[in-house]
N, C-alpha and C positions, 0 to 999 in steps of 0.2 A: 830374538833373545827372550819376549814378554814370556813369549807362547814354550820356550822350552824351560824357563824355569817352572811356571805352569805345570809341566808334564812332569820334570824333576818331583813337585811338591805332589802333582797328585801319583804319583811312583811311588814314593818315600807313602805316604796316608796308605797306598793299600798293600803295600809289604806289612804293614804295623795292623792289618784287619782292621780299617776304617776307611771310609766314604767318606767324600768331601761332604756330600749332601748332609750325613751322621754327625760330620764335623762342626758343622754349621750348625745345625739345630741344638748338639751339645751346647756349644757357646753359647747361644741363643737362650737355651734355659738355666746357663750359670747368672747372665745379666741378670735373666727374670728375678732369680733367686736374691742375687746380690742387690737388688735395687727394693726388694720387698723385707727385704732382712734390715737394709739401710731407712725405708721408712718408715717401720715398725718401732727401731732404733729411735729415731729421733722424735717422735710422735708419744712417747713413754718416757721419753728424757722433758717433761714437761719444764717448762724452765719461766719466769717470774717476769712480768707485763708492767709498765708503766701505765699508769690510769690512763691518763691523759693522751696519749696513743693509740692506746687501744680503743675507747669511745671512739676517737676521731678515727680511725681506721675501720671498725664496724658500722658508725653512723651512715657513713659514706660507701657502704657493699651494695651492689646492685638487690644482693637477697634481702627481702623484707624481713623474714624471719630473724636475718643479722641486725637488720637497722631496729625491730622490736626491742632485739634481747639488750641492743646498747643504750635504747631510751631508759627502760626497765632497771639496768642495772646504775645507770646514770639516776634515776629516780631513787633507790636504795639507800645511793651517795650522799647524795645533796640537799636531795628534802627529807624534812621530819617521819619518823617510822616509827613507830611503837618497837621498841629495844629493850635487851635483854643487859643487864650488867653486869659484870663477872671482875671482881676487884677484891684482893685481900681475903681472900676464902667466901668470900659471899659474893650471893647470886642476887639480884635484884630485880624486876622488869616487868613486863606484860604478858601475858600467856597464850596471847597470837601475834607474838613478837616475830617480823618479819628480819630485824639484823641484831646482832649481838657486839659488844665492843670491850674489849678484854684489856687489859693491861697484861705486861711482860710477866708480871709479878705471879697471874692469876693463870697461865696458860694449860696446866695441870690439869683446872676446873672443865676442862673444854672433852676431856675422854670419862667425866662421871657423864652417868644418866640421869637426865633433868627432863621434866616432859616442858618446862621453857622451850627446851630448844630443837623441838620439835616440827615447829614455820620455819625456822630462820632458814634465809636461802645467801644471808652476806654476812662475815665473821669480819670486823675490824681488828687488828692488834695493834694498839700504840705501842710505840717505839720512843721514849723518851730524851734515851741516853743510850751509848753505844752500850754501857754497862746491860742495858736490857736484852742484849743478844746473847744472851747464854743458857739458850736452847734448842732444841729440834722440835720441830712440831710432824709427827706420821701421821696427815691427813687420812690416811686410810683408818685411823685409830677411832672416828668421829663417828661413833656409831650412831647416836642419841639426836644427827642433824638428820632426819632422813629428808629434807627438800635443799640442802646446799650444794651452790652451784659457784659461791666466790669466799675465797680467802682473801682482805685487802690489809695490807700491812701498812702503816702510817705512821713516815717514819720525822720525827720532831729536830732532827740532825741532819747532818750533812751525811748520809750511809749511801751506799753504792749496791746497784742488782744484782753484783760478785756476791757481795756480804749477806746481802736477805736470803739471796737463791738457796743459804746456807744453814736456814733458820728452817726447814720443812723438808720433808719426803713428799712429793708428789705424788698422787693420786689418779687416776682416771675419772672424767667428770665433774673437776671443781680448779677453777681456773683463780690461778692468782696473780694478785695485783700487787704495785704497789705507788707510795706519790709519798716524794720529800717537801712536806712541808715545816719550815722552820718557823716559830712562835717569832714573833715580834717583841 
């Protein structure tokens, strides 16, 4: 019964001017197609990192290169940096300021050309109040960073990664974070 549907199917493929072998390899480079198409897709839908996951999840990569780039940007974080400040129409800082920390208020300031902010390779945004979510940030707009590689958002409320994810256009190249931390 196998063997004559078999013959049925390859009967029917060469009345229609196709080979099984033709058949097969088509298929074959529709997957390809559709499996590169799907992760080009999702690899450009960048989409917004929990700190704290993230470190812990690159500390721990067999690649060194990964466990570097997570001590480095853990360093950024946590210990003191010469910074740039960006609050209320003014800019304030160092001029081998290695991170910048912006208020909601001050976000605009981030697409002038400042030679500031020219090291910086980690953008802080506090997030105070939900009221401060009423913007979009186009990463790609950030002409004036040429060494950024981290956008970290820093959020002083109770906000959710639906809601920040909603605050930026992602860019290629500069990978964002974020961590709710609520003031005491």
């Amino acid at each position: 019964m196998k063997k004559n549907l078999l013959n049925n199917i390859s009967k029917t493929v060469s009345e229609h001017g196709a080979s099984i072998p033709a058949l097969s390899l088509f298929l074959k480079t529709l997957i390809m197609v559709f499996l590169i198409v799907l992760t080009s897709v999702s690899l450009n839908a960048q989409g917004i990192i929990e700190l704290k996951s993230y470190l812990e999840k690159t500390k721990t990569s067999p690649d060194p290169a990964l466990v570097s780039k997570a001590k480095h940007l853990e360093s950024l974080v946590t210990e003191l940096q010469p910074t740039v400040y960006l609050s209320n129409s003014i800019v304030t800082g160092n001029t081998k300021a290695k991170c910048a920390e912006v208020k909601a208020s001050a976000i605009d300031q981030l697409s002038s050309d400042n030679s500031l902010f020219n090291d910086i390779e980690l953008i802080t945004i506090r997030l105070e109040s939900p009221a401060d979510m009423g913007f979009v940030l186009d990463l790609s707009k950030l002409n004036g960073f040429t060494k950024l590689k981290y956008i970290y958002f820093l959020c002083e409320f109770d906000g959710d990664a639906k809601e920040l994810q909603k605050l930026f256009i992602p860019t290629a190249g500069i990978t964002v974070l974020y961590m709710v931390s609520i003031p005491s």
